[in-house]
C-alpha positions in Angstrom: 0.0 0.0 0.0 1.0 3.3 -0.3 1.2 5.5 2.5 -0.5 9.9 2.7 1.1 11.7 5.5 -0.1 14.8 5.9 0.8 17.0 9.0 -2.6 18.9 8.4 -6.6 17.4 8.3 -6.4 20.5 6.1 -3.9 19.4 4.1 -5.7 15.4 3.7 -9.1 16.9 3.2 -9.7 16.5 -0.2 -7.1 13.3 -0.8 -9.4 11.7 1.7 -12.5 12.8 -0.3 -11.4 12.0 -4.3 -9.4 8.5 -2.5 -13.1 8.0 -0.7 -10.9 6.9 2.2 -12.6 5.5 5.7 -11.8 6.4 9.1 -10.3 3.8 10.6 -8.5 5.7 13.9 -9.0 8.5 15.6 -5.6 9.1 17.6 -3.4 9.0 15.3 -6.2 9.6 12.4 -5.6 7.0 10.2 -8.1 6.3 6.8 -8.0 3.7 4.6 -9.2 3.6 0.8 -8.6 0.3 -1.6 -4.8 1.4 -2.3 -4.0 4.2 0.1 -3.6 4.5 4.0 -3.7 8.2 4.7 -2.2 9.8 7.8 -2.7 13.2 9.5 0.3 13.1 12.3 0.2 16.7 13.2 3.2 19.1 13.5 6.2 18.3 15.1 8.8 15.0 15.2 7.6 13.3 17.3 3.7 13.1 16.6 5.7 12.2 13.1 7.5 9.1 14.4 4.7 8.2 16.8 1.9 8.1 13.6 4.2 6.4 11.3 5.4 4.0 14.0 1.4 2.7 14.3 1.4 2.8 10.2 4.2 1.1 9.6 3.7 -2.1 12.4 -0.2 -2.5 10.8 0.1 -1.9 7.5 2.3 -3.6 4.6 3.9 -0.3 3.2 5.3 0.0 -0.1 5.5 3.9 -1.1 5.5 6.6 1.2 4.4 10.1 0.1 4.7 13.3 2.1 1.9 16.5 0.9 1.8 19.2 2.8 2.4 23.0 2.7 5.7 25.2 3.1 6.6 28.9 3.0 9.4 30.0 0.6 12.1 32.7 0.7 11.5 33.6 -2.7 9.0 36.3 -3.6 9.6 35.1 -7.0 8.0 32.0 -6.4 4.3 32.2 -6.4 2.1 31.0 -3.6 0.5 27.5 -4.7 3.2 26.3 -6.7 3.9 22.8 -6.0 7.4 21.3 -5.6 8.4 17.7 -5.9 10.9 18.1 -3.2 12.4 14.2 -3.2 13.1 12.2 -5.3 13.0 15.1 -8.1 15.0 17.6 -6.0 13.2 20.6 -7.8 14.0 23.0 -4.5 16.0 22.5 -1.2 13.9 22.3 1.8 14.5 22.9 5.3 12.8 21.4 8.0 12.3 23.0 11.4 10.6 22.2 14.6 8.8 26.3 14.4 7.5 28.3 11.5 10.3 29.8 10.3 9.6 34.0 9.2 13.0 35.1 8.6 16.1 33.2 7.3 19.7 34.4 5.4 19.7 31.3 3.5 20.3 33.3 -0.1 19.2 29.7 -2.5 15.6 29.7 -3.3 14.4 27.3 -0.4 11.6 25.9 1.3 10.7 25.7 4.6 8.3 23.1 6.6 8.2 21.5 10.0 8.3 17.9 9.1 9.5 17.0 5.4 13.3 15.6 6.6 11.8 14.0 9.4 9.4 11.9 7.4 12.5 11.0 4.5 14.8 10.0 7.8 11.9 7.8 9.4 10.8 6.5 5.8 14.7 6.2 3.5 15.6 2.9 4.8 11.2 1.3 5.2 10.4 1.5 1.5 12.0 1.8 -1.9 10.0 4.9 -2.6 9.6 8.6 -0.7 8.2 11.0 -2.1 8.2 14.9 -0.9 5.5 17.2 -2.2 5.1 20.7 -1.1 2.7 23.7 -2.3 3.8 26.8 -1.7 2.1 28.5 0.7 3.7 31.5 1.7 7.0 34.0 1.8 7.9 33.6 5.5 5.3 35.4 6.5 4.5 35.2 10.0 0.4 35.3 9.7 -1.0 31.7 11.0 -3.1 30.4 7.7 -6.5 29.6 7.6 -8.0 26.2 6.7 -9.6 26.7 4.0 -6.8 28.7 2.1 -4.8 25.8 2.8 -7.6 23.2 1.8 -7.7 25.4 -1.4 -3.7 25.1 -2.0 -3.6 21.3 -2.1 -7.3 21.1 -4.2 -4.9 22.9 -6.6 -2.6 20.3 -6.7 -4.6 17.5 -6.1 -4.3 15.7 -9.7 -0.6 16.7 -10.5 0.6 14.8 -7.3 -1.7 11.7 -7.7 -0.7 11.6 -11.3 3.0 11.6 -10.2 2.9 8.6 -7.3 0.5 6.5 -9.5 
């Protein structure tokens, strides 16, 4: 099977819908469609490991794909762009354990709160890891509302299923 992790519900929202995925656990939230097991873990490392821990002992996984959002230190770089960040390598990414707002790194890069976690915990599981993030801000230091996230990943929805199919 192929594993979704999202850090986000509003991130998984409408994989969950199109994949017609089914609840199957509340804490972690874990859903299950014919080919997929999708998995919001929340932010941070160790909610991460924890999740994929519980994936990874009940489920035989074969593929593991990370979607999720990230702000950029480019303003050249439009907001809802997406990025295959591994295995294509189209932009660095830097993952922290806070939002990052400010940053000298001078490289067009990405920054998220869980993308180098999930490649370290996944690398050595599976044969393939994949690492896609939609653009969803300049380091800007505004929290994000659902919906305009929801919205960013709708976006981006087919081009990312189209790739890890």
């Amino acid at each position: 099977m192929t594993l979704l992790y999202f850090a986000l519900g509003a991130e998984a929202q409408i994989f969950i819908e199109k994949l017609k995925a089914k609840k199957i656990s509340s804490n972690p939230k874990i859903f299950l469609s014919n080919r997929y097991v999708l998995a919001i873990g929340g932010v941070g490392k160790g909610r991460l490991e924890s999740t994929l821990q519980r994936v990874f002992e009940e489920f035989s996984i074969s593929k593991c794909v990370n979607i999720g959002i990230a702000g950029v230190n480019s303003s050249d770089i439009l907001v809802g762009r997406l990025f295959c960040v591994y295995p294509k390598m189209e932009i660095a990414l830097i993952t922290k354990d806070i939002p990052t707002t400010k940053t000298d790194v001078k490289k067009e890069t990405l920054f998220d709160m869980e993308g180098k976690y999930f490649y370290d915990f996944c690398k050595d599981r599976v044969d393939e890891v994949y690492i896609f993030k939609v653009v969803s801000d300049h380091l800007d230091s505004k929290i994000l509302s659902k919906e305009f996230v929801k919205k960013l990943i709708h976006k981006n929805f087919n081009s990312i299923i189209k790739e890890i199919e």
